[in-house]
C-alpha positions as CSV (number, residue, x, y, z in Angstrom):
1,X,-2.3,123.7,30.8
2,X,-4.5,120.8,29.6
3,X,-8.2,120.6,29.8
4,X,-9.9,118.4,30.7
5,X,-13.1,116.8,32.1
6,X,-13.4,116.3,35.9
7,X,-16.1,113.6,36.8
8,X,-14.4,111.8,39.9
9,X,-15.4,111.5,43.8
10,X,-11.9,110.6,44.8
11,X,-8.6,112.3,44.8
12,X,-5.2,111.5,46.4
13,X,-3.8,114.3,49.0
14,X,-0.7,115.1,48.0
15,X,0.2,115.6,51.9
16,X,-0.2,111.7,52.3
17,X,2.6,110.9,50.1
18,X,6.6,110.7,50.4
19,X,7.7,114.0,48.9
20,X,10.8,112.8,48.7
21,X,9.7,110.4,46.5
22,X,6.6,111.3,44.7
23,X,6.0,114.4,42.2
24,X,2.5,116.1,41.4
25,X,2.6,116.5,38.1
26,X,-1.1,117.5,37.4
27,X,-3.5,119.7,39.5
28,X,-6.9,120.9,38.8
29,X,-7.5,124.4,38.5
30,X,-10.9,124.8,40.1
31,X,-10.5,122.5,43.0
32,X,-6.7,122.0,43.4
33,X,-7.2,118.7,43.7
34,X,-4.5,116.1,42.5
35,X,-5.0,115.1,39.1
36,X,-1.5,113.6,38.0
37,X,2.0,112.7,39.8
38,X,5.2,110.4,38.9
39,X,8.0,108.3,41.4
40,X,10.8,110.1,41.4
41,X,12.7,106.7,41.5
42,X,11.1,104.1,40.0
43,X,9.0,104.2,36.5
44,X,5.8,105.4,37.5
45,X,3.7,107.6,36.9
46,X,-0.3,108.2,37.0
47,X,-3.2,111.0,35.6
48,X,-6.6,111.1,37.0
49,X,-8.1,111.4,33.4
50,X,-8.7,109.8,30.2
51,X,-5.5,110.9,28.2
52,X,-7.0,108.6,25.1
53,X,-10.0,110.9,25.0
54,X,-11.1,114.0,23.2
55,X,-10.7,117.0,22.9
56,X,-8.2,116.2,20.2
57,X,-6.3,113.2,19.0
58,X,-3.1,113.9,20.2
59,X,-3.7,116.6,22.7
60,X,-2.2,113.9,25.5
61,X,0.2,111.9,22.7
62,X,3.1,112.9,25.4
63,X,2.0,110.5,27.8
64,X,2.3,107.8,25.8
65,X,5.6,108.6,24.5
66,X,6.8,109.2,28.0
67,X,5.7,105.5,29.2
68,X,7.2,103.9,26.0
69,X,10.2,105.9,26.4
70,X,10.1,104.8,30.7
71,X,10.1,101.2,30.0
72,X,12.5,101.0,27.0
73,X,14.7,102.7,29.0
74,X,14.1,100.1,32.1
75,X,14.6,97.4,30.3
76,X,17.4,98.4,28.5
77,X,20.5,95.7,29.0
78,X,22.7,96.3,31.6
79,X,20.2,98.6,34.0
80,X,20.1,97.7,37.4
81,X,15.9,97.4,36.9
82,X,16.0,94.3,35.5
């Protein structure tokens, strides 16, 4: 569980995308809306927050390491991304 703050008039419905291809990763617990989701396929991913913000410093810090960690391993010689 992650808290955060919710100040935003839009939100993705998860019914309008591919399930087969897209994840929700992230919903908000008062509204159920969609506040995260990732490709299943390709290196993408998306939160509908600031993960750089407070509460704490490092509260998010996994986010970061998981896009690092998605594009070294993209580009990494021989993958069939490049």
């Amino acid at each position: 569980v992650e808290i955060t703050a919710q100040n935003h008039g839009f939100a993705v419905d998860p019914d309008s995308l591919p399930s087969r291809d897209v994840e929700i990763t992230h919903v908000n617990l008062n509204d159920h809306t969609n506040e995260g989701m990732r490709h299943k396929k390709v290196p993408l991913f998306s939160v509908q927050y600031h993960p750089e913000a407070s509460p704490g410093p490092h509260d998010s810090h996994y986010l970061f390491t998981q896009f690092t960690d998605m594009m070294k391993a993209w580009r990494q010689p021989g993958s069939s991304h490049q």
